[in-house]
ChimeraX commands (.cxc) that place a marker at each C-alpha (Angstrom):
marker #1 position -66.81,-10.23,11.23 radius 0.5
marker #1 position -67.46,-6.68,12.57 radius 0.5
marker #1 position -65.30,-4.07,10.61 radius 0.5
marker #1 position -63.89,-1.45,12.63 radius 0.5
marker #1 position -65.01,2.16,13.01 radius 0.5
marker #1 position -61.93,3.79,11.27 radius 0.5
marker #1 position -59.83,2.36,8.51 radius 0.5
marker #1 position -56.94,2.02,10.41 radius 0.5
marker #1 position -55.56,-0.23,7.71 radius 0.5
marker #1 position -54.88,2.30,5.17 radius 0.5
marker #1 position -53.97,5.69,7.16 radius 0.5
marker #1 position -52.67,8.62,5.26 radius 0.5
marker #1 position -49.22,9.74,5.69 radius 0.5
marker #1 position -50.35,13.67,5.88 radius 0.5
marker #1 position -52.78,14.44,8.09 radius 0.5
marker #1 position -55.25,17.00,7.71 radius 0.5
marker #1 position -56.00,19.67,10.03 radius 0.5
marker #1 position -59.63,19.90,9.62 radius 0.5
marker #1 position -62.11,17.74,11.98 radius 0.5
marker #1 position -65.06,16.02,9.90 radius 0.5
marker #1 position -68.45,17.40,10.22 radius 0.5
marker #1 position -70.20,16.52,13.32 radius 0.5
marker #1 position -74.20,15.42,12.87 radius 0.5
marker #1 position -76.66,15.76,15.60 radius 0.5
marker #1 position -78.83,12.19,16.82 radius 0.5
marker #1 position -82.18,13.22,16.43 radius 0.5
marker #1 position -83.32,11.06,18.85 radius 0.5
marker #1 position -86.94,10.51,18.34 radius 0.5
marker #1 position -86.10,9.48,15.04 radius 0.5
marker #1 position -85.43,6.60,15.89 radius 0.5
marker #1 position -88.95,4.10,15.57 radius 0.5
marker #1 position -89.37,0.76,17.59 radius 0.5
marker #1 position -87.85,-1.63,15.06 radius 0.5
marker #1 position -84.49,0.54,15.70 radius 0.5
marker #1 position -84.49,-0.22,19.73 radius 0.5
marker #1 position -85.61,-3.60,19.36 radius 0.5
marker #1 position -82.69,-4.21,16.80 radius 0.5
marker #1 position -80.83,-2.73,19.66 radius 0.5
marker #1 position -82.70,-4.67,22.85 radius 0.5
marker #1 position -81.46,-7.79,20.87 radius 0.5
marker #1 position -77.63,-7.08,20.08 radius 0.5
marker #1 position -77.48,-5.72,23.56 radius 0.5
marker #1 position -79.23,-9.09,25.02 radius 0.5
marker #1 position -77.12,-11.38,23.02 radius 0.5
marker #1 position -74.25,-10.20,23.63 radius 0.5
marker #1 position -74.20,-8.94,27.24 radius 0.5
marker #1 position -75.20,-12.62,28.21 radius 0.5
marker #1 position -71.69,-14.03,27.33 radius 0.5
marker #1 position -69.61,-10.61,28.13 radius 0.5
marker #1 position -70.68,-11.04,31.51 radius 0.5
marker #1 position -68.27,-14.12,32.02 radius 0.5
marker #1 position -66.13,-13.18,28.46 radius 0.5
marker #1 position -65.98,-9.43,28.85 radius 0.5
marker #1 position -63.17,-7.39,30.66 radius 0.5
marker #1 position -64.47,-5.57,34.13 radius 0.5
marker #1 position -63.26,-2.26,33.21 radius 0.5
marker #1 position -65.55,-2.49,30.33 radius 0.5
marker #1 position -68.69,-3.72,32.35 radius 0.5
marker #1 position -67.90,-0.82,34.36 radius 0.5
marker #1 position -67.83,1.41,31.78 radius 0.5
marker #1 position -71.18,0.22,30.38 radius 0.5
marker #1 position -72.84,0.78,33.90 radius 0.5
marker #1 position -71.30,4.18,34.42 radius 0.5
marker #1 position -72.67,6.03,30.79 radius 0.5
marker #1 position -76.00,4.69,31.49 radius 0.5
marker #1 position -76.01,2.55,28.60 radius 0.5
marker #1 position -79.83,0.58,28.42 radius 0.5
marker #1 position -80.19,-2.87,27.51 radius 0.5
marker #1 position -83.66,-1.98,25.80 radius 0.5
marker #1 position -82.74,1.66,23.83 radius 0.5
marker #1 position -80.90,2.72,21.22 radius 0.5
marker #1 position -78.53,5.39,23.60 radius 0.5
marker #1 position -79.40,8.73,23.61 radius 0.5
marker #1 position -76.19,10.38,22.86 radius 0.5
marker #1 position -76.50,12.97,25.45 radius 0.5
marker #1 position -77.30,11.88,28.38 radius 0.5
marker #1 position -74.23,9.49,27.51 radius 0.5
marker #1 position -71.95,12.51,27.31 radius 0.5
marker #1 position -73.04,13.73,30.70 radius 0.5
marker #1 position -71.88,11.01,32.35 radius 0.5
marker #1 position -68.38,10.80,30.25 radius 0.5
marker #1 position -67.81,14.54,30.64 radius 0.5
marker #1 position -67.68,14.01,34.40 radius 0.5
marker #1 position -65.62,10.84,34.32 radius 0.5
marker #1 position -63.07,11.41,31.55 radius 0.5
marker #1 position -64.05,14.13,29.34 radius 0.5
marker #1 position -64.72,12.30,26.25 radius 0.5
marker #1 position -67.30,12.47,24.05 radius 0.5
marker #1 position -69.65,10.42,21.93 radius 0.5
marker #1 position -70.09,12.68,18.41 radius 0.5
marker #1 position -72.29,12.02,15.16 radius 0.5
marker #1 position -70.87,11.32,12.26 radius 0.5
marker #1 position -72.78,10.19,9.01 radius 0.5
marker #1 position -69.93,6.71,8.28 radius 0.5
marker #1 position -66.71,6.06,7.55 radius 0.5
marker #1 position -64.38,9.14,7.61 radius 0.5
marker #1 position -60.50,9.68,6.76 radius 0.5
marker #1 position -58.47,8.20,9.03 radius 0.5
marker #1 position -56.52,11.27,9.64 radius 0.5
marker #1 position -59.80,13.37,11.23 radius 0.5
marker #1 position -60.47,10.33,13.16 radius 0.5
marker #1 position -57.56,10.57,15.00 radius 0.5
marker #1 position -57.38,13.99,15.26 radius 0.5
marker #1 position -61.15,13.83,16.77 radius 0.5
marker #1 position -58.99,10.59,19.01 radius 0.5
marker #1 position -57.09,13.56,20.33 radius 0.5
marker #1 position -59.57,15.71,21.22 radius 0.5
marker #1 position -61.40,13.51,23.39 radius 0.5
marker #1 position -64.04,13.27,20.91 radius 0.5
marker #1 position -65.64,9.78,19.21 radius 0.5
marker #1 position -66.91,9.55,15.66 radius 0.5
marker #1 position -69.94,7.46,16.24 radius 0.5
marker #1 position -71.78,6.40,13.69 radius 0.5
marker #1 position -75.63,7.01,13.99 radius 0.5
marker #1 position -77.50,4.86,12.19 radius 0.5
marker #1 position -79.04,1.17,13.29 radius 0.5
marker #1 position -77.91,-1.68,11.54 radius 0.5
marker #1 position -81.15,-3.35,9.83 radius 0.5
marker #1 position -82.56,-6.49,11.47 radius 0.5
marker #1 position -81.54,-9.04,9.26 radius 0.5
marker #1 position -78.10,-8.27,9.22 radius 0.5
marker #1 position -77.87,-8.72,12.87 radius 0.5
marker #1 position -74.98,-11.10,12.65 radius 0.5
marker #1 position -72.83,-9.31,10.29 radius 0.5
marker #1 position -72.68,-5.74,9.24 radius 0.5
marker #1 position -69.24,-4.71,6.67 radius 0.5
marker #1 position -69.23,-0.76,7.92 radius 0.5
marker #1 position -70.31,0.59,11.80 radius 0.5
marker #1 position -73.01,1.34,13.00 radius 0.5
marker #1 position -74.08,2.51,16.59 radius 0.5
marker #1 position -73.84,-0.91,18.34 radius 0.5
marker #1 position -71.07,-1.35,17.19 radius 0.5
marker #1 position -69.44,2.28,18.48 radius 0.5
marker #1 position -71.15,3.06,21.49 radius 0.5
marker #1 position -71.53,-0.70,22.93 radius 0.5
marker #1 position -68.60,-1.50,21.92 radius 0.5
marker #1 position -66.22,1.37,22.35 radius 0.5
marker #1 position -67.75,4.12,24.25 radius 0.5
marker #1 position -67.78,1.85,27.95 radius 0.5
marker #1 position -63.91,1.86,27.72 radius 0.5
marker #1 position -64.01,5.92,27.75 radius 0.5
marker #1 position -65.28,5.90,31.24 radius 0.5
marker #1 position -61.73,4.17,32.17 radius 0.5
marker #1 position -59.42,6.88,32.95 radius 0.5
marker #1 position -56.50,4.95,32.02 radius 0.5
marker #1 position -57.72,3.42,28.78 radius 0.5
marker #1 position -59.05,6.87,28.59 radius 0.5
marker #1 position -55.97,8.54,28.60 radius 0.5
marker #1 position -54.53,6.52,26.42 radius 0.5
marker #1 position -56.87,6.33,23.65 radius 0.5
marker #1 position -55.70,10.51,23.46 radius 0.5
marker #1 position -52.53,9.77,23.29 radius 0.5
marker #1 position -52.84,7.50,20.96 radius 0.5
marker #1 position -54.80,9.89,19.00 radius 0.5
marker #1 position -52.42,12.57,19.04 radius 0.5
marker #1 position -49.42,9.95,17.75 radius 0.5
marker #1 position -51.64,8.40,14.64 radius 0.5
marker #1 position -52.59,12.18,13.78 radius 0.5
marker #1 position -48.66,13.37,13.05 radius 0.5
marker #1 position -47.80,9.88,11.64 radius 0.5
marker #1 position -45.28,11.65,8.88 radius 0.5
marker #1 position -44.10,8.02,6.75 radius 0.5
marker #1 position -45.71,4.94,5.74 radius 0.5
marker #1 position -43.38,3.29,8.31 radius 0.5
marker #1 position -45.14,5.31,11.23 radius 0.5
marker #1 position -48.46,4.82,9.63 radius 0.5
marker #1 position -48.28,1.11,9.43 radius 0.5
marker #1 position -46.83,0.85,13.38 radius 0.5
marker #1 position -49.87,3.29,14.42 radius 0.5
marker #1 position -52.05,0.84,12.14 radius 0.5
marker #1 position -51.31,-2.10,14.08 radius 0.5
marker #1 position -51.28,-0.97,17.58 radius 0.5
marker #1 position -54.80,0.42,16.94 radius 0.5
marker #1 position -55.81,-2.93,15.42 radius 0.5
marker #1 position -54.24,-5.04,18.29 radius 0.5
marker #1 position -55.53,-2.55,21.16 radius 0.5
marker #1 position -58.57,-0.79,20.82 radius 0.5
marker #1 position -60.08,-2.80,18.42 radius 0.5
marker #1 position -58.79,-6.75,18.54 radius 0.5
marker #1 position -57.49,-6.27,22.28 radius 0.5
marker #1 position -57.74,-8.92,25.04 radius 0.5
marker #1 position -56.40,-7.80,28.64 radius 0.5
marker #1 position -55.97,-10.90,31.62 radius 0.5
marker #1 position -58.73,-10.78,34.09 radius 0.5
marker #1 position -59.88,-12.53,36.79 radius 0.5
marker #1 position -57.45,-15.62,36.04 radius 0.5
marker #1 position -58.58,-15.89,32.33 radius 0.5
marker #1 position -58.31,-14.00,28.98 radius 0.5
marker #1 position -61.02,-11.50,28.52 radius 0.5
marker #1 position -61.87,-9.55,25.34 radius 0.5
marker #1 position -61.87,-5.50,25.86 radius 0.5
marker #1 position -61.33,-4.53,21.93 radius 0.5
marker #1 position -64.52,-3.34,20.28 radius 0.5
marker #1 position -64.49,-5.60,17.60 radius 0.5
marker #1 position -64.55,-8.41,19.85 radius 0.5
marker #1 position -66.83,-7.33,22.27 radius 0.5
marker #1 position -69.83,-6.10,19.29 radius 0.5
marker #1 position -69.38,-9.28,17.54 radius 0.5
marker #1 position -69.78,-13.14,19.07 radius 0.5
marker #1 position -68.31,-15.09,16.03 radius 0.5
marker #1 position -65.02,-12.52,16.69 radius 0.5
marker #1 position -65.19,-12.88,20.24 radius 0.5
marker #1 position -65.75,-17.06,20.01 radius 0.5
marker #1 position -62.66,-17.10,17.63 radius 0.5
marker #1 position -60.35,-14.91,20.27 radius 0.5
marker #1 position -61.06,-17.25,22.99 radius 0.5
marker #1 position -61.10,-20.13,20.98 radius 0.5
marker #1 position -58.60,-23.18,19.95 radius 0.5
marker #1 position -57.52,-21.46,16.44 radius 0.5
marker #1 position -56.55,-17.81,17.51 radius 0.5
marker #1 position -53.27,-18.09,18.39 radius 0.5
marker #1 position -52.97,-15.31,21.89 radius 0.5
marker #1 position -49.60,-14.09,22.36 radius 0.5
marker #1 position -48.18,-11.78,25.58 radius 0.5
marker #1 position -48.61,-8.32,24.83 radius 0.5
marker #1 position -45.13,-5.97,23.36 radius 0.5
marker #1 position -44.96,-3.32,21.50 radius 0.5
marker #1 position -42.60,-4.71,19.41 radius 0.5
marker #1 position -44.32,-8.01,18.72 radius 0.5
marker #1 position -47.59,-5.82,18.32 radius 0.5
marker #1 position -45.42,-3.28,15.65 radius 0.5
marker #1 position -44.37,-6.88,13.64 radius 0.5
marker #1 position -47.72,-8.38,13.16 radius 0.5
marker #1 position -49.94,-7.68,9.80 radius 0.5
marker #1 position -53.27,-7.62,10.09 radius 0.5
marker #1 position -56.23,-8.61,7.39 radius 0.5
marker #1 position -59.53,-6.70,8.25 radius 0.5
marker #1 position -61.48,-8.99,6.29 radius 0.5
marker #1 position -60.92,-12.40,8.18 radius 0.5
marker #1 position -61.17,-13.46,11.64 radius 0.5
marker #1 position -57.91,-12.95,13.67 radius 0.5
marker #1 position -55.24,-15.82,13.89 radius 0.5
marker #1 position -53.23,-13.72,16.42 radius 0.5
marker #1 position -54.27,-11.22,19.05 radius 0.5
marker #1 position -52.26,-9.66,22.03 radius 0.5
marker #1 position -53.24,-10.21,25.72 radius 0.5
marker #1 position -52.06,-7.03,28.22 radius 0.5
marker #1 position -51.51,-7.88,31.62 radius 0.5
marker #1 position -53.79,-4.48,32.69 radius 0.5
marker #1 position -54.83,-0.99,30.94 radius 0.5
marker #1 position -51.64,0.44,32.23 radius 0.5
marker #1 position -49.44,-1.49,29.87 radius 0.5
marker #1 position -51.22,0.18,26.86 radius 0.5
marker #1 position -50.48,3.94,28.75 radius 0.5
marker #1 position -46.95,2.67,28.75 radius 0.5
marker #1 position -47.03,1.32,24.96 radius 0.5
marker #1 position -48.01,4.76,23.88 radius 0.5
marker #1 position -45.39,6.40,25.62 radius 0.5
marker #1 position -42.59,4.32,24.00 radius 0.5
marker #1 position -43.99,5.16,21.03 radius 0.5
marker #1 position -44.21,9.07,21.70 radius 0.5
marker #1 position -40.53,8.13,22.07 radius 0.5
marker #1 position -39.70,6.46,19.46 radius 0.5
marker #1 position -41.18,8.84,17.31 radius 0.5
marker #1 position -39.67,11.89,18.26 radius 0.5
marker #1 position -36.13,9.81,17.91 radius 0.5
marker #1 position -35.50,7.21,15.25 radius 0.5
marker #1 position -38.08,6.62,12.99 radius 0.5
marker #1 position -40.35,3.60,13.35 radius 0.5
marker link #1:1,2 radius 0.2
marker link #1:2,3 radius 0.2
marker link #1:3,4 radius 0.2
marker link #1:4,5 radius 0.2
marker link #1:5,6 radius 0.2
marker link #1:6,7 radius 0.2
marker link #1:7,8 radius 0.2
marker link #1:8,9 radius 0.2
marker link #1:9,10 radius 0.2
marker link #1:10,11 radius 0.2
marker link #1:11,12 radius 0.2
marker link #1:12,13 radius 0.2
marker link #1:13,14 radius 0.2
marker link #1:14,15 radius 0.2
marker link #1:15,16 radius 0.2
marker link #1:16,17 radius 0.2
marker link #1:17,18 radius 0.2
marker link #1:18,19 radius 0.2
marker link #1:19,20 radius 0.2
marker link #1:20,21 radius 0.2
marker link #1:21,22 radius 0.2
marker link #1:22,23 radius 0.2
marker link #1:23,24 radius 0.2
marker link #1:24,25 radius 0.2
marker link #1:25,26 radius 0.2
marker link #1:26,27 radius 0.2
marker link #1:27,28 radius 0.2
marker link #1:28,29 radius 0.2
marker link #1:29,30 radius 0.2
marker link #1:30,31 radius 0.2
marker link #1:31,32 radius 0.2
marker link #1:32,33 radius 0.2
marker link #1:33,34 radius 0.2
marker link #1:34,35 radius 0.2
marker link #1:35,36 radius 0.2
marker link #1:36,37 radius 0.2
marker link #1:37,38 radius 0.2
marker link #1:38,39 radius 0.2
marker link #1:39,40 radius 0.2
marker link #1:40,41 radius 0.2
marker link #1:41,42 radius 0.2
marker link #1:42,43 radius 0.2
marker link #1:43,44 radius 0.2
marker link #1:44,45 radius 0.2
marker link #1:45,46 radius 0.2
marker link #1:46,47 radius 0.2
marker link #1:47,48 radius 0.2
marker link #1:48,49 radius 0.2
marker link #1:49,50 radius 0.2
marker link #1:50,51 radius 0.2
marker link #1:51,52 radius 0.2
marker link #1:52,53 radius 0.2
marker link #1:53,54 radius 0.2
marker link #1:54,55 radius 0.2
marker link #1:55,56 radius 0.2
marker link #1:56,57 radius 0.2
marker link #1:57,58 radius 0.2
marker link #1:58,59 radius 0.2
marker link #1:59,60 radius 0.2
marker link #1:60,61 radius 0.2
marker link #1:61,62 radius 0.2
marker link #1:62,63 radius 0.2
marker link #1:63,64 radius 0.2
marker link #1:64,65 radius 0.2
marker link #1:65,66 radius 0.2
marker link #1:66,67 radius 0.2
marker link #1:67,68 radius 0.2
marker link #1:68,69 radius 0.2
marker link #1:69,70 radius 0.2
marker link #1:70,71 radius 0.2
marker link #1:71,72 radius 0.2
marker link #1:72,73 radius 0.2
marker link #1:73,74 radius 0.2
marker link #1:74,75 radius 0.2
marker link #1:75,76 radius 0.2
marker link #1:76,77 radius 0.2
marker link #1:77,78 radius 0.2
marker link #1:78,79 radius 0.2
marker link #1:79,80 radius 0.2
marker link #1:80,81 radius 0.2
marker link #1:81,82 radius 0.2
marker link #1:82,83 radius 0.2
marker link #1:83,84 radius 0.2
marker link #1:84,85 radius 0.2
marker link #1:85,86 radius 0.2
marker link #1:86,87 radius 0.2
marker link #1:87,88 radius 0.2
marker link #1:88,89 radius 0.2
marker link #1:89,90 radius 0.2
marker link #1:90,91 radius 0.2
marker link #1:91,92 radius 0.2
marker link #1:92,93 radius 0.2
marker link #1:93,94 radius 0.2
marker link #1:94,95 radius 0.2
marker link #1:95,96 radius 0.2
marker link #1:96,97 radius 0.2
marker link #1:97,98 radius 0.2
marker link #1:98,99 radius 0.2
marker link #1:99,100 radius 0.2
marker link #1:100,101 radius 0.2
marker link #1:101,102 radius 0.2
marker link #1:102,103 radius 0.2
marker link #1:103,104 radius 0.2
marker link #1:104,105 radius 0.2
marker link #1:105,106 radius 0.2
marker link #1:106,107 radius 0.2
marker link #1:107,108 radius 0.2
marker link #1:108,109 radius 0.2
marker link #1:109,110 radius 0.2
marker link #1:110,111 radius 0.2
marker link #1:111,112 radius 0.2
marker link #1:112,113 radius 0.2
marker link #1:113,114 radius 0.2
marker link #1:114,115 radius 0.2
marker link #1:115,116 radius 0.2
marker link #1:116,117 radius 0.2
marker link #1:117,118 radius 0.2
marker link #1:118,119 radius 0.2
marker link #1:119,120 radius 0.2
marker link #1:120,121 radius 0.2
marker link #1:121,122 radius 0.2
marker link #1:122,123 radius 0.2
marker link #1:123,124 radius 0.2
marker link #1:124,125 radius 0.2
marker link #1:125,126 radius 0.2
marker link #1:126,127 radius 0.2
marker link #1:127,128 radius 0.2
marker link #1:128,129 radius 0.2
marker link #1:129,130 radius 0.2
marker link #1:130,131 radius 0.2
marker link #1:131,132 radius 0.2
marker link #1:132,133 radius 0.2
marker link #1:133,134 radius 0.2
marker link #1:134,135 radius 0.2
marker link #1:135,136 radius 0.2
marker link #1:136,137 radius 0.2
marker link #1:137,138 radius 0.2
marker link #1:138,139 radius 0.2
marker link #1:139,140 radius 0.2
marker link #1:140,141 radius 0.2
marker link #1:141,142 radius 0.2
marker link #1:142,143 radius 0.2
marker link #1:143,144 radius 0.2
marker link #1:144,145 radius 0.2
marker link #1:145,146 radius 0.2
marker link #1:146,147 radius 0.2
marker link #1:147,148 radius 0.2
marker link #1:148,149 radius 0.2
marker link #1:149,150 radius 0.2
marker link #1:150,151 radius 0.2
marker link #1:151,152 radius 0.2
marker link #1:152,153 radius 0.2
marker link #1:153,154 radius 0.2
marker link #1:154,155 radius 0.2
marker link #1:155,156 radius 0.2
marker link #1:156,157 radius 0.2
marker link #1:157,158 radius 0.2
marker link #1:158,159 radius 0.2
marker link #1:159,160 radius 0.2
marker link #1:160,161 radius 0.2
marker link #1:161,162 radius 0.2
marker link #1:162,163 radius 0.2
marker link #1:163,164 radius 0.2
marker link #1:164,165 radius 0.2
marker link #1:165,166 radius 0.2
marker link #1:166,167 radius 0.2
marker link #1:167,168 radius 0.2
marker link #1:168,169 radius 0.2
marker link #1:169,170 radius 0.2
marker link #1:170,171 radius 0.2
marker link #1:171,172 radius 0.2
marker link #1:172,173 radius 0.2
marker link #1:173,174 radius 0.2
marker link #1:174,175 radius 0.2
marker link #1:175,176 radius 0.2
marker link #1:176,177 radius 0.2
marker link #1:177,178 radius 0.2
marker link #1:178,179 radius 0.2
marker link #1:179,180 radius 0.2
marker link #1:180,181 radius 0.2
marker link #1:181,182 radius 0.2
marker link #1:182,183 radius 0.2
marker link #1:183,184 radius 0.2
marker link #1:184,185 radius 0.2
marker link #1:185,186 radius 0.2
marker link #1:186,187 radius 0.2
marker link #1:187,188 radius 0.2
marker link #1:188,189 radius 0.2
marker link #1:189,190 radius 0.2
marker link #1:190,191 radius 0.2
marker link #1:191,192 radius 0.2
marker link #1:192,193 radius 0.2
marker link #1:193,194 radius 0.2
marker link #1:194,195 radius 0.2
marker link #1:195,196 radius 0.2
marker link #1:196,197 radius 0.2
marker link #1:197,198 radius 0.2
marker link #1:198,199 radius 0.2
marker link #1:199,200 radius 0.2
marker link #1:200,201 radius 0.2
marker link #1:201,202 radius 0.2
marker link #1:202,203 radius 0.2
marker link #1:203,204 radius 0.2
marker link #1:204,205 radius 0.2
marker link #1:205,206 radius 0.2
marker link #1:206,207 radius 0.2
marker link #1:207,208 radius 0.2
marker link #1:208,209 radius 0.2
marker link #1:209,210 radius 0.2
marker link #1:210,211 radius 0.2
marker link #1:211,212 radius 0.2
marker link #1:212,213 radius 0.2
marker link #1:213,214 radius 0.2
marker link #1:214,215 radius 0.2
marker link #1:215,216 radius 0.2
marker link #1:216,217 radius 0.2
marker link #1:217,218 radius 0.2
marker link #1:218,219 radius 0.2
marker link #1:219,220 radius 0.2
marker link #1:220,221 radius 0.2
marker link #1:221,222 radius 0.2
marker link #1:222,223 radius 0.2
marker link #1:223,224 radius 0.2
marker link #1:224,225 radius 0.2
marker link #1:225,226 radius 0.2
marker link #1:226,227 radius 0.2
marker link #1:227,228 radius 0.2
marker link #1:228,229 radius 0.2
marker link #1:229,230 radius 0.2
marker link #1:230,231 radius 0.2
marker link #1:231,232 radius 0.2
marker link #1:232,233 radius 0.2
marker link #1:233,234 radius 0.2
marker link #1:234,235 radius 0.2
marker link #1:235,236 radius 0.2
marker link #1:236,237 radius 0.2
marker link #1:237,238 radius 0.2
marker link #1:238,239 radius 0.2
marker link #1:239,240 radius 0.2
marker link #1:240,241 radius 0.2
marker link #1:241,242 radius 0.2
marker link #1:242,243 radius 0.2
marker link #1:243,244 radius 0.2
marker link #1:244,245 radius 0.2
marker link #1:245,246 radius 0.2
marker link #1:246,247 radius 0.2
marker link #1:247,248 radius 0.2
marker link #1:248,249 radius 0.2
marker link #1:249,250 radius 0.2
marker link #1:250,251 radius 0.2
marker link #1:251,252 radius 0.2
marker link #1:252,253 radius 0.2
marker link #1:253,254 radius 0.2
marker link #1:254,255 radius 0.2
marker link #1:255,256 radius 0.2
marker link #1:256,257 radius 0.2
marker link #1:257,258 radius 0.2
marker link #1:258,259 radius 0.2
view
């Protein structure tokens, strides 16, 4: 199982206001073991996303110039988003609070973690790496929809203010951005980054045991989550603009009753 980029099961309550260090990719640092690591995740798992993987996000991976044969250069990946969307790919050096992840959500800025996972943990990696963030997130930033909501979002899970909000933010990450699947082309297709980076996830939210429900916010709000086991229930959306629309209701709801 691929973990996902922030902890997004165990958000603080209290945000702070700080961002977390940004790193620079110093790309010729990277040697040829690194972009063959990265020729072969990319190969792997391209073949089966072609017929498996949402359109917007084989768009998106077309439009920031992401090669099947290099680890991605950071900036030229930025060029194209800055033109698109405005978002932006930045270095960080792992796992950082929740709270300046979302704040960086809000900004239009990614944490992406820089590193290469080693080759013999090709299959299964327990923190992120850059496959895992720019493969499997950063195509989705060249949606303006998803785009837009992603910011939102980021701006909601920033001023969570109770464990109540925390948890709701929590889970609509989980179900969404990470675990999502969106109806495409008469089937189910997978669009979350956790599913797209990693087959055995992506085999298991397509497959006979995961249990695929119609997206609501309120069905999405209910559901627990375990990060360390594959999914027995995921949420399809009928198109990008139902997630714009989730985040809205929940800028509502917040500023009202509490979650």
């Amino acid at each position: 199982m691929q973990h996902a980029t922030a902890p997004a099961a165990a958000l603080p309550s209290r945000a702070p206001a700080h961002l977390p260090p940004f790193v620079e990719q110093h790309y010729a640092e990277y040697d040829a073991e690194s972009h063959e690591v990265w020729r072969i995740l990319y190969s792997r798992r391209l073949a089966v996303l072609r017929e498996t993987g949402s359109a917007v996000f084989l768009r998106g991976l077309d439009r920031v110039g992401i090669r099947p044969d290099r680890v991605p250069d950071l900036a030229d990946v930025n060029r194209r988003l800055g033109t698109t969307t405005g978002w932006a790919a930045v270095g960080v050096t792992g796992f950082i609070p929740a709270a300046q992840f979302f704040r960086c959500l809000a900004r239009r800025r990614f944490p992406t973690t820089l590193a290469v996972r080693p080759r013999e943990q090709l299959d299964y990696l327990p923190e992120p790496d850059i496959f895992h963030d720019v493969f499997g997130h950063v195509p989705l930033h060249a949606d303006p929809v998803f785009a837009d909501f992603l910011q939102q979002f980021g701006e909601l899970a920033a001023g969570a203010e109770s464990e109540a909000q925390t948890t709701a933010m929590a889970r609509l990450f989980w179900f969404t951005v990470e675990f999502g699947l969106v109806r495409e082309r008469g089937g189910v297709r997978v669009y979350g980054s956790g599913l797209v980076s990693s087959h055995a996830d992506a085999a298991n939210a397509l497959g006979p045991a995961c249990d695929r429900r119609p997206f609501s916010l309120d069905a999405v709000l209910g559901q627990p989550f375990d990060i360390d086991r594959v999914q027995d229930v995921l949420f399809v959306i009928d198109s990008f603009d139902q997630l714009f629309a989730a985040a809205e209701e929940m800028r509502a709801r917040l500023r009202g009753t509490p979650v």
